[in-house]
N, C-alpha and C positions, 0 to 999 in steps of 0.2 A: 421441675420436670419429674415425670412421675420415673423411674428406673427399673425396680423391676414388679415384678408382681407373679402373687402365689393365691393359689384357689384349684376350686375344682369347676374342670373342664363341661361348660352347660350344653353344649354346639359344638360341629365343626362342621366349616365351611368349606370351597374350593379352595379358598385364599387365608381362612383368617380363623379364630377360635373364638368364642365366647366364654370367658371365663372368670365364676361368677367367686368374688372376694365379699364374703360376709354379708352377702345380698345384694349387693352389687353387681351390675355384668359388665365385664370390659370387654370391646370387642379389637383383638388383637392380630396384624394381620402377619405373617408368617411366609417364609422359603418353602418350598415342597418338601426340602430333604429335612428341616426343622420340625412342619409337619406329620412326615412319615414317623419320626422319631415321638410324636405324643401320642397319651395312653388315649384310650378311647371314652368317648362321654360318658362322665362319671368319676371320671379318675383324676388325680389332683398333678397338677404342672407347674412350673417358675421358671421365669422366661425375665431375662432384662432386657428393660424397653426404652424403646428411643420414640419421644413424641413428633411427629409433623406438625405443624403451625402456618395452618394459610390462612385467607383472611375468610375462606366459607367453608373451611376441611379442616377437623382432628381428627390424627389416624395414629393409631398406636403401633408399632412394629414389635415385633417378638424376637429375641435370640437365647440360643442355650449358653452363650459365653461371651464374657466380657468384648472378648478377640474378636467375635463373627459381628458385634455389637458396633464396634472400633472401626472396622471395614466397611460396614453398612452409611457409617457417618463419611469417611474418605471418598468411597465410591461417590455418593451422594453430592459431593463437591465438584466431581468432574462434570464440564459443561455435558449437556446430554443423556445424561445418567438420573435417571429420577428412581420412586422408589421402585418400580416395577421392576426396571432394570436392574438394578443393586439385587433386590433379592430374588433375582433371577439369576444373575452370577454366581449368588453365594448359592444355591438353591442346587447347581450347576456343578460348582467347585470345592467346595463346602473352604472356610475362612481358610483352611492348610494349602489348597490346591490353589486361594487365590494369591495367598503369599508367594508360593512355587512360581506361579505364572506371571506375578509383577515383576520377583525380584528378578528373573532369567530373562524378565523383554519378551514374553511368550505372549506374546496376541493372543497365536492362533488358538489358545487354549480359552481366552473368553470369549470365543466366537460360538461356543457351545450352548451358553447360554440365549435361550428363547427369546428373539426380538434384537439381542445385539450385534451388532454389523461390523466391520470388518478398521471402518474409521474410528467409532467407537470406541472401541478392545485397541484400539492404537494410543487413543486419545488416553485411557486406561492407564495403560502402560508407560506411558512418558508422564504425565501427570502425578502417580504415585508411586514412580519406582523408589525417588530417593527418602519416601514415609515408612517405605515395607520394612524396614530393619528397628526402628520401632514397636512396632507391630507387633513383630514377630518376638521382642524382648519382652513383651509382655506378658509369653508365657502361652497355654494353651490348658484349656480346660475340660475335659472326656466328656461332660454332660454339667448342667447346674446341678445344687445340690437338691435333692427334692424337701422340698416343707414337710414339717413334724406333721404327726398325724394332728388335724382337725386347724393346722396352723394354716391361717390365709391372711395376706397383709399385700400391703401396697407400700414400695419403699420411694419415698421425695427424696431426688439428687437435690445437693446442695452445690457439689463440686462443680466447675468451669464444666460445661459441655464436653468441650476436649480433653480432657485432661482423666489419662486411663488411671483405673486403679488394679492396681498390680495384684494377681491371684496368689496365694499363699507358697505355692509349690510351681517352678516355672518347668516348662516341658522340655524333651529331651535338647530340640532346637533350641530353644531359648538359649538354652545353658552353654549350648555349643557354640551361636553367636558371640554372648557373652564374653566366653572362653580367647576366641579368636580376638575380639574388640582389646580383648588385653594383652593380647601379643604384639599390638600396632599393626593391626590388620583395619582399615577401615571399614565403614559399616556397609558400606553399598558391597565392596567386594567378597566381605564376609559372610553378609547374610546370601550372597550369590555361591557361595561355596556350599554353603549348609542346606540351602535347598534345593540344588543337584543330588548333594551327599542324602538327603533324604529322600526324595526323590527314586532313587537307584537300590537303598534299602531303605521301605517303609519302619521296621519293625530294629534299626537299628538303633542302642542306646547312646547315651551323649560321650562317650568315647570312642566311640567307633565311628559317631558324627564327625569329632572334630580330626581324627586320624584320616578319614576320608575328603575332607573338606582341605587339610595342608594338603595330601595329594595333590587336591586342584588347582590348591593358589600355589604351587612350587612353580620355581621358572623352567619352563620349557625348555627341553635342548641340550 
């Protein structure tokens, strides 16, 4: 499977990028909000990719992080969920906002997403609550790293499809889950505390995640 891939941007489309790896052109199809985020024709992009395989369709999918990469495979799983849909959620929510809205049981917040319906974003949610603390331990990634100047390549997963590979530096959430998991907080309630607690302060470090997150799981009363 091909993973990610680095080149300069030849096209862009409504949906998708052409971009061309050493003479090559892969046409690569992408979220809005992944989109909005690449440079303009001409400019050079690294995006890890996740191939579709039907038996009259390859379509390459685009993400800037391991994470949004992760979600796009999970989404995908859920009956009803195909790619349009998936990268309309993420498109929608961006991978943080999908994690927030799994692991809280928040429907209503994948209903934002263009074309998905109300069963759906339910179906969403029960399907992938008890995967999101996973997910979310993976860490999170600000952007990929961009390729050296004039570096374009194509990288062949060899690893299991599912089987994430962990980004060098985990994010403030990460850490907080982590954190809590070793207190004997389980994962489902933990990662439920950290993304309220983030949630309420975007821009809060991973101490003040996890101060805010005992807050949450303390007993009432």
């Amino acid at each position: 499977m091909i993973g990610r891939i680095a080149g300069r941007i030849d096209w862009r489309g409504a949906d998708h990028v052409l971009i061309d790896v050493r003479g090559v052109g892969y046409i690569v199809h992408c979220s809005e909000r992944t989109l909005a985020a690449l440079p303009g024709v001409g400019g050079m992009a690294a995006l890890y990719t996740d191939l579709l395989v039907r038996e009259d369709l390859l379509q390459l999918f685009g993400f800037p992080t391991l994470v949004e990469k992760e979600w796009h495979r999970l989404l995908m799983s859920v009956q009803g969920v195909g790619a349009r849909a998936s990268l309309a959620i993420l498109g929608a929510l961006g991978p943080e906002g999908v994690s927030r809205a799994i692991t809280l049981g928040d429907w209503h917040s994948i209903t934002a997403a263009k074309g998905v319906g109300a069963k759906t974003a339910q179906r969403v949610v029960n399907e992938l609550k008890d995967k999101a603390p996973a997910v979310m331990a993976m860490g999170t990634m600000a952007a990929a790293a961009p390729p050296e100047a004039g570096a374009e390549d194509v990288v062949i997963e060899t690893a299991p499809a599912l089987a994430p590979v962990a980004p060098p530096s985990p994010g403030a959430q990460a850490e907080a889950l982590s954190a809590l998991t070793n207190l004997g907080y389980g994962p489902g309630e933990a990662a439920g505390a950290v993304a309220q607690a983030a949630g309420e302060d975007a821009r809060a470090d991973t101490a003040a995640l996890i101060r805010a997150a005992l807050r949450l799981l303390a007993p009432k009363g």
